[in-house]
LOVOLO-883504 format. One line per 8 residues: their letters; for each residue x, y, z of C-alpha. Coordinates in pm, 1 decimal. Layout:
A) X,Y,Z; ...
***
This chain:
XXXXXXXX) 2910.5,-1119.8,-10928.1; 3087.2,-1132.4,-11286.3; 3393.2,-1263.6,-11320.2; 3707.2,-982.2,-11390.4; 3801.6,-936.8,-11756.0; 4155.6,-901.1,-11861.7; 4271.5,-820.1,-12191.4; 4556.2,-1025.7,-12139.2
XXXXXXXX) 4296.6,-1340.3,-12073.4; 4005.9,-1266.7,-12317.6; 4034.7,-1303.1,-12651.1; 4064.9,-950.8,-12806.9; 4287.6,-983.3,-13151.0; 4272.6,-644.2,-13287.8; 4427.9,-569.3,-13624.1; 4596.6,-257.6,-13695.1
XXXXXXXX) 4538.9,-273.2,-14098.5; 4231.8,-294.4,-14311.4; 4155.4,-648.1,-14378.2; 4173.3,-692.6,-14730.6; 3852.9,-853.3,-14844.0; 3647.4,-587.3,-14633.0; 3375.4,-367.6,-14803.9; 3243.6,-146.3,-14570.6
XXXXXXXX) 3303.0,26.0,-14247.9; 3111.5,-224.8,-14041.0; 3302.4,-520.6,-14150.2; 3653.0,-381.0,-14123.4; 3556.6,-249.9,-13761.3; 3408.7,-588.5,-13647.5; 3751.8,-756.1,-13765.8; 3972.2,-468.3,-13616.7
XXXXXXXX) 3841.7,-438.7,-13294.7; 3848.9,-824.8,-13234.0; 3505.1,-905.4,-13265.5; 3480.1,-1162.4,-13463.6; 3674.4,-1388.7,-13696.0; 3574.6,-1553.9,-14055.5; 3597.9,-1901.4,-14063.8; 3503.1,-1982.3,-14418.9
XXXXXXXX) 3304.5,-1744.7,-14720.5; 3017.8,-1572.6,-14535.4; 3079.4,-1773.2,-14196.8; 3206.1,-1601.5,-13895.0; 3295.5,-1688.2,-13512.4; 3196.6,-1461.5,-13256.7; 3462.5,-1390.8,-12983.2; 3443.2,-1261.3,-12660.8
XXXXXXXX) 3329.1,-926.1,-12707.6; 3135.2,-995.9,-13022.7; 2928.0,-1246.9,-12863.2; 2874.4,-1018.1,-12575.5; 2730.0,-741.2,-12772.5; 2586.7,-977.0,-12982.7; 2360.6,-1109.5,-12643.1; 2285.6,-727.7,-12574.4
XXXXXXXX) 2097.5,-640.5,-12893.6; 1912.4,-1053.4,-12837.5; 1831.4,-959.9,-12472.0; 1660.7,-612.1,-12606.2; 1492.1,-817.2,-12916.5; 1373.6,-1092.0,-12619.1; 1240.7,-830.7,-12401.8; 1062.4,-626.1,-12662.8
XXXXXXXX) 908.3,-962.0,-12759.6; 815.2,-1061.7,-12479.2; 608.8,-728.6,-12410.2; 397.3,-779.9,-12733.9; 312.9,-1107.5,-12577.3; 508.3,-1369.5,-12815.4; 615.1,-1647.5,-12666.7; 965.1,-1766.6,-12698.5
XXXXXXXX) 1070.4,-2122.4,-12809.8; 1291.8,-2325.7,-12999.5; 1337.0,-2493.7,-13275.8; 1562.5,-2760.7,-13467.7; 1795.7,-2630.4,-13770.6; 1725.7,-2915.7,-13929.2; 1404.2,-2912.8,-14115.7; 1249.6,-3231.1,-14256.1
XXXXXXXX) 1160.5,-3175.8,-14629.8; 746.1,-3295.8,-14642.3; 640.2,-2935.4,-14491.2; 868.4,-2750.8,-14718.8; 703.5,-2977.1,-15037.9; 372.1,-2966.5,-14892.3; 433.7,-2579.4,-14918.6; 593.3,-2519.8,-15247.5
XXXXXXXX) 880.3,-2405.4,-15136.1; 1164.7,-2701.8,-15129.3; 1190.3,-2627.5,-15504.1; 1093.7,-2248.4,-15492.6; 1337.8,-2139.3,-15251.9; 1634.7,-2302.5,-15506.9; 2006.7,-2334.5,-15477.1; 2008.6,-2041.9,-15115.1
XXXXXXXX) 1838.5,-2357.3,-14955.9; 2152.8,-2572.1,-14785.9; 2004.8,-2923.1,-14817.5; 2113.2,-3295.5,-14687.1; 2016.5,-3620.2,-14705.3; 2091.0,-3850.2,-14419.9; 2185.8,-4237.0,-14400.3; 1854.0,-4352.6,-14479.3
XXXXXXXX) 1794.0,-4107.0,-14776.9; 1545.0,-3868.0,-14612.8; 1578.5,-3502.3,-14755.3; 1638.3,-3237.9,-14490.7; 1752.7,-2866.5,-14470.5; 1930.4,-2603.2,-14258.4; 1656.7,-2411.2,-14230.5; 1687.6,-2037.9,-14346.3
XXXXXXXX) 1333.9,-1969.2,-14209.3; 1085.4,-2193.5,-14016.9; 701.6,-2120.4,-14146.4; 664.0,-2471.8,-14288.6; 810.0,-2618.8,-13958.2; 579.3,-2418.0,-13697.2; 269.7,-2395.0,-13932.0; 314.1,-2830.8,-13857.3
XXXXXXXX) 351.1,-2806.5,-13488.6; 80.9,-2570.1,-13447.3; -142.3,-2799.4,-13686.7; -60.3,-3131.2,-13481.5; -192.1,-2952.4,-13201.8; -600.6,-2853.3,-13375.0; -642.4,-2549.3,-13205.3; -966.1,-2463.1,-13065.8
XXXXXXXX) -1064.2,-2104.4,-13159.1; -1001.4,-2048.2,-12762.0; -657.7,-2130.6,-12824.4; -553.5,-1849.7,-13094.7; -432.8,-1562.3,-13133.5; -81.7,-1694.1,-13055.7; 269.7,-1541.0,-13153.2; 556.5,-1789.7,-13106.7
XXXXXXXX) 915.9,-1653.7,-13146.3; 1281.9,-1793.8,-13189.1; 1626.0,-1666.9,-13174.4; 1814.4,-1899.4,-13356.2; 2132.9,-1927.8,-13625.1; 1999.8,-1954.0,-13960.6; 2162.1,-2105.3,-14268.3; 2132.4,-1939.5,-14675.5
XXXXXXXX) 2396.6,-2079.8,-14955.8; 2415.9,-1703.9,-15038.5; 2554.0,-1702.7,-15423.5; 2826.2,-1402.4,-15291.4; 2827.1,-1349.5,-14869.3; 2992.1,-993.3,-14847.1; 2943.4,-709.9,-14661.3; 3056.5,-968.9,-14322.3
XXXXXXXX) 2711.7,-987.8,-14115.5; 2512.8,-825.9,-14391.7; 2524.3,-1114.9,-14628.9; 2591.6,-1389.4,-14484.8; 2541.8,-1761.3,-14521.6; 2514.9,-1852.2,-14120.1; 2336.3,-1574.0,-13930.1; 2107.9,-1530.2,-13621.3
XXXXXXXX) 1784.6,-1408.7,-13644.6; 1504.6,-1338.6,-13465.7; 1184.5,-1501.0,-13604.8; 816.2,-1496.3,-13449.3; 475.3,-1654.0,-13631.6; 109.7,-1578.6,-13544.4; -171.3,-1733.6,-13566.4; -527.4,-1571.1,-13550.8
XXXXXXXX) -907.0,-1668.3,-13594.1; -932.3,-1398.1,-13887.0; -814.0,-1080.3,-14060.3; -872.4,-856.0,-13788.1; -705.7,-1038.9,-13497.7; -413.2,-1046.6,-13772.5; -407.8,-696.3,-13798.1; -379.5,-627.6,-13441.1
XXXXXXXX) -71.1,-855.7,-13415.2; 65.0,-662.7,-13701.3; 55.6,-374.5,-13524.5; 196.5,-447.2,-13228.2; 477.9,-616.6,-13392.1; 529.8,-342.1,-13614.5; 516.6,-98.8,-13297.8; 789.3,-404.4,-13103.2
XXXXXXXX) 1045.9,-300.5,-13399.2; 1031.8,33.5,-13376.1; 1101.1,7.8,-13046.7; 1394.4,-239.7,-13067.4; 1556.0,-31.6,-13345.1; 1520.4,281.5,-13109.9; 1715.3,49.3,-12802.2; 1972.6,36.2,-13005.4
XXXXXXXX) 2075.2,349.8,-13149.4; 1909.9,309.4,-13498.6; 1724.1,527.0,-13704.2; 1497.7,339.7,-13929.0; 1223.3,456.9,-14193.5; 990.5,152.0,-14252.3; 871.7,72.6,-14626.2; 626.6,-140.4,-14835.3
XXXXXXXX) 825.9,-471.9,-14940.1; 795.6,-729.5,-15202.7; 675.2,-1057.3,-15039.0; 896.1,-1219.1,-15227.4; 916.9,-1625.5,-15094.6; 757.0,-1595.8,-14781.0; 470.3,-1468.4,-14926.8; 144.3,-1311.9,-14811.6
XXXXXXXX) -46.9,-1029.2,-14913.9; 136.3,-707.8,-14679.3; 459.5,-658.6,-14618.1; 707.0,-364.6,-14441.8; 1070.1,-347.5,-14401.6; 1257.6,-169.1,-14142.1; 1517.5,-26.2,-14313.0; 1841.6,185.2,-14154.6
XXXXXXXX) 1958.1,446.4,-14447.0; 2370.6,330.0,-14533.7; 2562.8,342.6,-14800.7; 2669.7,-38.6,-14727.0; 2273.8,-137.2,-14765.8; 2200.6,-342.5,-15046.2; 1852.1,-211.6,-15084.0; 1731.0,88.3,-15249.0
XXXXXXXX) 1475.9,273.4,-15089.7; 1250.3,556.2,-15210.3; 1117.0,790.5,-14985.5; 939.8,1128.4,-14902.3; 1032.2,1386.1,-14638.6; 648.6,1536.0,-14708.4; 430.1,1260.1,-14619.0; 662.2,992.1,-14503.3
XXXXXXXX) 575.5,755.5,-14835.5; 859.8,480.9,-14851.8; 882.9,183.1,-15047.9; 1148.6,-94.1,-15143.4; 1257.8,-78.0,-15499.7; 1030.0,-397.2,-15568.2; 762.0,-227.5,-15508.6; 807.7,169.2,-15534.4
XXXXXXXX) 605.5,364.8,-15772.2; 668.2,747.7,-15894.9; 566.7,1038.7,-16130.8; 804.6,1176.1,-16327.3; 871.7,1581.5,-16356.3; 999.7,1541.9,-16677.1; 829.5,1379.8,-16970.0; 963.7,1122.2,-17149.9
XXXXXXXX) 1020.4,1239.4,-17531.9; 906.4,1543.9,-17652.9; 612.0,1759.7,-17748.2; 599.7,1787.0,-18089.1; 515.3,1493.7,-18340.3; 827.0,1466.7,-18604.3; 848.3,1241.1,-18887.3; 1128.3,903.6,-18819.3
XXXXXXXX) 1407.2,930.4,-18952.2; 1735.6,714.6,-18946.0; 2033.9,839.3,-18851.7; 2424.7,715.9,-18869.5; 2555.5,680.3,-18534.0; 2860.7,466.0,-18575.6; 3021.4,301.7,-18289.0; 2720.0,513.4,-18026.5
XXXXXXXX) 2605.2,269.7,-17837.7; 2576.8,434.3,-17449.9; 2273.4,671.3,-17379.7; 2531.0,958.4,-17267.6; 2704.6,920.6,-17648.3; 2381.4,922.0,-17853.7; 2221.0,1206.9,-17644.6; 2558.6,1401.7,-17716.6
XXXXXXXX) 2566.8,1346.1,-18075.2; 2186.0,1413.6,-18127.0; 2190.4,1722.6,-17923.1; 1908.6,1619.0,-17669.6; 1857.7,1487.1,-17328.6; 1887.3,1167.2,-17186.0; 1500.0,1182.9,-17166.6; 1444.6,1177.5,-17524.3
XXXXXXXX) 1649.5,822.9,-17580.3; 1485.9,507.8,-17535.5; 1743.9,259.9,-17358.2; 1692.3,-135.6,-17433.0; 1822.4,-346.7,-17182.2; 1900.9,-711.6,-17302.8; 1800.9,-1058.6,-17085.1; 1853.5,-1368.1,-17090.8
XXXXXXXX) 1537.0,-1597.9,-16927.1; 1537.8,-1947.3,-16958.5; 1743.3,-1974.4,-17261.3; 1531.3,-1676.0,-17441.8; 1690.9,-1327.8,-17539.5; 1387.2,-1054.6,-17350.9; 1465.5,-673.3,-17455.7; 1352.3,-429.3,-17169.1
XXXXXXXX) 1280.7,-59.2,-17287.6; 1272.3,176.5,-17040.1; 1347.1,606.4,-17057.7; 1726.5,692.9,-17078.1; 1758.5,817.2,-16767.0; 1625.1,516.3,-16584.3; 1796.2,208.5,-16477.8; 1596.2,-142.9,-16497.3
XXXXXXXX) 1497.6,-256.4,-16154.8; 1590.1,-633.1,-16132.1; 1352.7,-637.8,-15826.9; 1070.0,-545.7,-16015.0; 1152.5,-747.4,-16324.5; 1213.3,-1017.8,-16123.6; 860.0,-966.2,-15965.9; 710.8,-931.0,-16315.0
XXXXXXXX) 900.0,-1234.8,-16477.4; 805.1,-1403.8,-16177.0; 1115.6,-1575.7,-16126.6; 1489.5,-1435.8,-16023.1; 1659.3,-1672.6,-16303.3; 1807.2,-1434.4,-16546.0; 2078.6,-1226.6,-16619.9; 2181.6,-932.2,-16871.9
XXXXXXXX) 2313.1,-1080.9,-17147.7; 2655.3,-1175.6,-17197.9; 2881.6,-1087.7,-17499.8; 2967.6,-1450.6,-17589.6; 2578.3,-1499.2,-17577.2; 2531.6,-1225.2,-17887.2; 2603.4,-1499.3,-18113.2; 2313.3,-1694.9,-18038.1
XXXXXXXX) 2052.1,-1431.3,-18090.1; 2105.3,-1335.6,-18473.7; 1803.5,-1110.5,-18478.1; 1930.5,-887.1,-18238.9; 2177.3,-620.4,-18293.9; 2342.2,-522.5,-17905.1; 2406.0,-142.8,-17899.5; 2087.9,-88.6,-18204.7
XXXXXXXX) 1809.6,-240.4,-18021.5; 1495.4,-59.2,-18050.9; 1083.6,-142.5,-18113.8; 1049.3,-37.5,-18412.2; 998.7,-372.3,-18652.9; 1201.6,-587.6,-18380.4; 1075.1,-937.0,-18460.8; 1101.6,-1255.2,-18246.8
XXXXXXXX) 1196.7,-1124.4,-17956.7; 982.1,-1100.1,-17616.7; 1000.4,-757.9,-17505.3; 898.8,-555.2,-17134.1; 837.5,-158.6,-17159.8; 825.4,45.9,-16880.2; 527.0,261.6,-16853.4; 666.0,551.9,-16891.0
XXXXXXXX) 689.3,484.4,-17272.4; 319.1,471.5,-17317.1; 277.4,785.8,-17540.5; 622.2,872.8,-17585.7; 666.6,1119.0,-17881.3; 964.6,1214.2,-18058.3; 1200.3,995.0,-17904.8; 1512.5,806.7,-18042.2
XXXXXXXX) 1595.5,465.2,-18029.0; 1790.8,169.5,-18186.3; 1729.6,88.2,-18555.4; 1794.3,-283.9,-18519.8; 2074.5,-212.8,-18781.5; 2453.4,-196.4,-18635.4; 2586.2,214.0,-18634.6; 2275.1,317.7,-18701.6
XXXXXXXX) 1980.2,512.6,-18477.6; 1613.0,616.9,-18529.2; 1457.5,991.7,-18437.3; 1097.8,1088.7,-18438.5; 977.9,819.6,-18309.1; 619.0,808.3,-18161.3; 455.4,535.6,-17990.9; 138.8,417.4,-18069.2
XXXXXXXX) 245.3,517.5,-18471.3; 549.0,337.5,-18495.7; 523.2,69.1,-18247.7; 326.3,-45.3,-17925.4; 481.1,-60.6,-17602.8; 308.8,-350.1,-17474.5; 352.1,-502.2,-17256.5; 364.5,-207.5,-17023.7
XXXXXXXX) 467.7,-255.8,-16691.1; 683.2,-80.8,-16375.8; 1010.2,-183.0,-16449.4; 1253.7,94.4,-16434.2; 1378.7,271.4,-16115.8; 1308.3,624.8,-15945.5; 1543.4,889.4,-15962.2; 1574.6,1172.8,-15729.3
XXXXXXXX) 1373.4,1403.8,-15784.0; 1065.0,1210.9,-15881.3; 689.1,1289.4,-15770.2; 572.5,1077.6,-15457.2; 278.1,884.4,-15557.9; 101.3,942.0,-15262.3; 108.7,1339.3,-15213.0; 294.7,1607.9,-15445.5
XXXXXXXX) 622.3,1565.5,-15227.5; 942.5,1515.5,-15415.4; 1143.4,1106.3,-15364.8; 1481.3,1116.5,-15236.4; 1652.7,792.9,-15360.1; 1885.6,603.6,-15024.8; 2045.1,273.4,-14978.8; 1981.3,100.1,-14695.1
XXXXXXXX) 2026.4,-230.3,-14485.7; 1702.1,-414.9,-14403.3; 1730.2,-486.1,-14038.1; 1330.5,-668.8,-14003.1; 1067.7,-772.2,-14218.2; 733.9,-855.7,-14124.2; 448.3,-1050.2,-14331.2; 54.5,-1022.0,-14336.1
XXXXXXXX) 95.2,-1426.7,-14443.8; -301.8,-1487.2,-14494.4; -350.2,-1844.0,-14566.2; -15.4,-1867.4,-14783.6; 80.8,-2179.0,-14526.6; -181.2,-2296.0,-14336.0; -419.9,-2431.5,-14607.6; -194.8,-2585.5,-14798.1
XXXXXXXX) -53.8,-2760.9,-14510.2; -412.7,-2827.2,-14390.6; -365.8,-2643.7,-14078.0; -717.6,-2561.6,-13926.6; -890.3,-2450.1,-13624.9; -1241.7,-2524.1,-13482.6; -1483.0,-2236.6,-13453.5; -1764.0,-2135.0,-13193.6
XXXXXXXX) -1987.8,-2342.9,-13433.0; -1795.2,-2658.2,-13466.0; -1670.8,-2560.5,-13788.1; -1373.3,-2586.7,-13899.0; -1145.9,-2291.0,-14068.1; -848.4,-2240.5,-14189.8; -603.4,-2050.3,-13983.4; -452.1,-1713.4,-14059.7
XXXXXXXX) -110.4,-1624.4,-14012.7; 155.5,-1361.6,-13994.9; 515.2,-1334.0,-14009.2; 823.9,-1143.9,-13805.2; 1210.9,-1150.7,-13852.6; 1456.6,-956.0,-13714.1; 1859.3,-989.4,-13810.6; 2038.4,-961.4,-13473.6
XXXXXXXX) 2376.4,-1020.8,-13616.2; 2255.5,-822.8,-13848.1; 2146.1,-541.4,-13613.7; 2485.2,-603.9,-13437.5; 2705.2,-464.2,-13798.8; 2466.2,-216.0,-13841.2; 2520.9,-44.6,-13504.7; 2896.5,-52.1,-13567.4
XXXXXXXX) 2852.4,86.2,-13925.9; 2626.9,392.5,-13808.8; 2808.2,396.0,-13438.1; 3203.3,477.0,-13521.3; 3450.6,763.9,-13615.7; 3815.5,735.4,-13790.5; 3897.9,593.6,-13435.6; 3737.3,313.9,-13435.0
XXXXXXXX) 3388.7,170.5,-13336.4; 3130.2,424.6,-13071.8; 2934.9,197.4,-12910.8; 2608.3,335.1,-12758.9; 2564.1,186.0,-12436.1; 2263.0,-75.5,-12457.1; 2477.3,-268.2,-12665.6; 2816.2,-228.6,-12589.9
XXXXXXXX) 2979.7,-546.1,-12514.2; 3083.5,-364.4,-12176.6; 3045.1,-68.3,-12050.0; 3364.9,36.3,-11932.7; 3704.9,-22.6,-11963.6; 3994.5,71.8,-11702.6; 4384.8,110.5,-11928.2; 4643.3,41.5,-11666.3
XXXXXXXX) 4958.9,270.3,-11821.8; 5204.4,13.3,-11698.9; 5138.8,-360.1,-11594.7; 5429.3,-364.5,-11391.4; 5320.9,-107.5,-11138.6; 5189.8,-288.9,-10893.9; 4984.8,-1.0,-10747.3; 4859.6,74.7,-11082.2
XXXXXXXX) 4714.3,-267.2,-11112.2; 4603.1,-270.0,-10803.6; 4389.1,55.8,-10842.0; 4205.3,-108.2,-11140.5; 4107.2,-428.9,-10949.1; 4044.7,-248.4,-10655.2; 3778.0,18.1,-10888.4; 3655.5,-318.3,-11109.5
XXXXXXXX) 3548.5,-472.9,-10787.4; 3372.5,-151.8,-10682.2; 3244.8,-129.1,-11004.2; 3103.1,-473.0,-11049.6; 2904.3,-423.4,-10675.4; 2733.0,-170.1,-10888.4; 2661.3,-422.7,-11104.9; 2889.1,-234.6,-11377.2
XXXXXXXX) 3090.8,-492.8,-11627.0; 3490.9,-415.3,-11650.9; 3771.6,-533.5,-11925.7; 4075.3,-406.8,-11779.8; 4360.9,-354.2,-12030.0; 4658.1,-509.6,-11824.1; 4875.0,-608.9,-12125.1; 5258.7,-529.1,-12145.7
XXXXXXXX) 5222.1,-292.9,-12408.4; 5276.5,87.3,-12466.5; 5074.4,364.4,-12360.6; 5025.6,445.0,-12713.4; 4925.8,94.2,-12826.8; 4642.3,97.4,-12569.4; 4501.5,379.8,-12615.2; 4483.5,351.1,-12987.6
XXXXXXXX) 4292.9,-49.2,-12892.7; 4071.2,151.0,-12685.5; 3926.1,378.6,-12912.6; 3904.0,75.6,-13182.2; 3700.5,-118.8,-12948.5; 3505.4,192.2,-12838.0; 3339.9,51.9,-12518.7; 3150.6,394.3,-12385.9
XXXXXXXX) 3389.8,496.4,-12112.4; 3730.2,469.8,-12006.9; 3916.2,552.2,-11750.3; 4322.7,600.9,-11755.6; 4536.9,483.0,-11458.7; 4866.4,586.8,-11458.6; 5092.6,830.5,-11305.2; 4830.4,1050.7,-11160.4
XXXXXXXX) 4739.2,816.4,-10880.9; 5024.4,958.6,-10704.4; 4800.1,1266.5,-10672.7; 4503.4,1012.8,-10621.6; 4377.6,1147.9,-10946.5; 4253.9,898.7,-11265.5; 4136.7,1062.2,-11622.3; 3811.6,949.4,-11772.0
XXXXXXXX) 3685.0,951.5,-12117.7; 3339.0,939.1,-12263.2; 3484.4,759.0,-12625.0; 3110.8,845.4,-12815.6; 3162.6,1243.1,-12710.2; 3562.3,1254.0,-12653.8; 3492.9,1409.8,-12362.4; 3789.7,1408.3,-12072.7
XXXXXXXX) 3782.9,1538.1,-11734.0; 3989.5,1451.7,-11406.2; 3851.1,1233.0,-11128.4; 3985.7,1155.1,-10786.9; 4049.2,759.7,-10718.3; 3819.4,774.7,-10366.8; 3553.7,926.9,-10580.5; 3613.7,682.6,-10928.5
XXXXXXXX) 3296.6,447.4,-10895.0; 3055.1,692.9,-10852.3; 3208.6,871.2,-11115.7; 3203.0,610.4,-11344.2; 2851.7,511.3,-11272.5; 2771.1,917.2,-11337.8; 2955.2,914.8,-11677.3; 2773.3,610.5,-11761.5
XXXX) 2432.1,783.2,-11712.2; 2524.7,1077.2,-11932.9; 2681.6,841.8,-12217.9; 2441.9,775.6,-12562.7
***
């Protein structure tokens, strides 16, 4: 039987104001209600009922697991660094990688993700082809120096995660893993109370050759996401492609012709003073990458996708260029930029420029702007590549559906990995024939604190925090009106013990505080139902609230557990 909970005994600090430093719903909530507590930038400790709900959404994660047939283990944080080198990765994954060296100058990490360090174990081991497919899984705290943790558990540097690696014979057995995996999150995401639309992904450092995220739509997601109603097309904003329903320029060829534009520098402030459409301006986008200026053209009424720069550049290290790095690029003017006779300067177009006609760009001279410009006649846009965003309203590659442009939060990510590990680590596997082959792998992780914000950030009202029941950090919680009533307090222990025969968890709020105080904490916590004692037990009467509904209705004490237990079925 579980031990009684007392507010007055666990640790439940809730905070009437808006901690300052909070961003988004999710964070202020987890703070508010008690939850948790930061300990340093992007570092948090999980109290009581944090860590409670926090072993909920791992328990569904385990069990969901353990159905596709993974098997769990466990693994050290610290990582020795010859796997990661063997891999590539010590030196790809850069200053995110939390690194040590210990008192006899051996290089280690707090690992952030553990392919190098399974890939070995399973290695050591030679597998016979009768040995594979296997899926191995963790629950663990992971570690990433991230450059800004925000957002509380949706950027942060210490984290727990869910991570599971396969290992298959070929392509096929692979697949089949995929699947099931890909089926496993689903599942989990459905457990607890989140909608998710799943998307193609960049690889990005884990690598392989397929990738999906499982992404919940929220404004405090630091993804963008494009995606189609008509077919169910979605894609991360590395990856996403589109058609526009607008062409870029115009239709008629005109002759160029520079124009004064003094001080116009914005697309919204040429447009206006030209008379035309966003659509007809060619925006440059400066960079700086590796100590060289690169100008980006894209349409006016696109932004430049970092993601997909970054995947084109093939590396993350640059940045738009600063003002007090203008001086150092004479050729340039910032605000003028445009193709036409720009000299020694590297330069990205989107492909959306290909063929542009009558457009109007930067002259390369300050105050001043070119119209009539046609590609191909004036200038080439190569290289062309997909470097600019979607907007709403864009044509889905895939069918003639129209893209709706979301944020959201990634809450998994899994990997077709291929061979991206196992042959350079030399990780092999003897076939039917004696042969030897190189092993094929794939790749699963799953945020559970993560998960854990997310469910508060789609799960809450002005109140405070809804929690649906599979992951509430208890289901119930009994207010006792005044702690010095003795027969109050001892009509919640005596309806916690019932309770807990039912196998039904209780925090009963026994502090010395005011009605209003307590009620006001139990809508912040939001555990799914609660049940009032006060005054009405002189009738033999309690009242009992679903918190996700707000429904209320009366229930007599002799009848409470069964009540309770009722209420609890009909709860989200």
């Amino acid at each position: 039987m579980k031990m009684m909970l007392k507010f007055s005994r666990v640790t439940v600090p809730t905070l009437r104001e808006k901690p300052v430093d909070c961003e988004v719903v999710g964070h202020e909530l987890m703070l508010r209600a008690g939850l948790m507590r930061p300990v340093s930038s992007g570092i948090y400790m999980m109290l009581p009922l944090g860590l409670s709900a926090l072993l909920k959404v791992e328990n569904i994660v385990r069990e969901e697991m353990n159905k596709t047939g993974a098997i769990e283990l466990e693994l050290p944080s610290l990582h020795p660094s010859e796997s990661w080198q063997a891999s590539g990765r010590w030196f790809e994954y850069g200053p995110e990688m939390m690194r040590l060296t210990d008192r006899h100058g051996r290089d280690f990490c707090l690992g952030p993700t553990a392919e190098e360090l399974i890939t070995h174990y399973v290695g050591k081991a030679a597998p016979s082809y009768r040995d594979l497919p296997v899926n191995l899984y963790q629950i663990k705290t992971k570690f990433r120096d991230e450059p800004r943790p925000r957002f509380g558990l949706l950027r942060a540097r210490e984290f727990r995660m869910k991570d599971a690696y396969s290992f298959h014979r070929g392509t096929e057995e692979l697949d089949e893993t995929y699947e099931r995996m890909y089926q496993a999150y689903l599942e989990i995401a459905r457990r607890c109370s989140l909608e998710v639309k799943v998307v193609e992904a960049s690889t990005g450092l884990i690598g392989g050759d397929v990738s999906h995220e499982f992404m919940v739509l929220s404004d405090a997601g630091e993804d963008t996401v494009s995606l189609c109603e008509k077919c169910g097309y979605g894609a991360n904003a590395e990856l996403e492609r589109h058609r526009p329903t607008l062409r870029f320029g115009g239709e008629e060829e005109e002759e160029i012709e520079e124009v004064h534009t003094p001080g116009l520098t914005s697309i919204d402030d040429v447009s206006e003073f030209m008379g035309v459409p966003a659509r007809m301006v060619l925006k440059c986008v400066l960079y700086v990458v590796g100590g060289d200026a690169l100008a980006v053209f894209i349409p006016g009424y696109r932004e430049v996708s970092t993601k997909k720069l970054a995947a084109v550049l093939k590396t993350d290290s640059f940045h738009p260029m600063r003002e007090d790095e203008f001086p150092f690029f004479p050729s340039l003017t910032p605000g003028f930029v445009g193709p036409v006779g720009l000299r020694d300067t590297k330069v990205i177009f989107d492909e959306e420029v290909v063929g542009a006609r009558n457009i109007i760009c930067g002259a390369n001279k300050e105050d001043y702007h070119l119209k009539g410009v046609e590609e191909k006649r004036d200038f080439r846009a190569e290289p062309a590549m997909n470097v600019a965003s979607s907007v709403e309203g864009d044509e889905c590659p895939s069918c003639d559906g129209a893209l709706t442009i979301s944020r959201g939060i990634e809450i998994g990510h899994i990997f077709k990995l291929g061979l991206k590990y196992s042959k350079p680590l030399g990780v092999e596997f003897t076939d039917r024939d004696g042969s030897l082959m190189p092993v094929v792998m794939g790749t699963y992780g799953m945020g559970t604190t993560r998960i854990l914000q997310t469910v508060v950030e789609q799960h809450h009202d002005d109140r405070g925090i809804r929690w649906p029941k599979a992951v509430a950090p208890i289901p119930v919680e009994l207010i006792v009106l005044n702690s010095e009533n003795n027969e109050q307090i001892e009509t919640a222990e005596n309806l916690s013990r019932e309770l807990e025969k039912k196998e039904i968890e209780v925090l009963i709020d026994d502090r010395s505080l005011s009605p209003g105080i307590k009620f006001n904490d139990a809508d912040l916590v939001g555990l799914p139902i609660q049940v009032v004692i006060g005054n009405k037990i002189s009738r033999g009467m309690l009242d009992l609230k679903l918190r996700y509904t707000s429904i209320k209705r009366d229930v007599e004490i002799r009848n409470a557990g069964g009540a309770v237990e009722n209420a609890l079925k009909e709860a989200r």
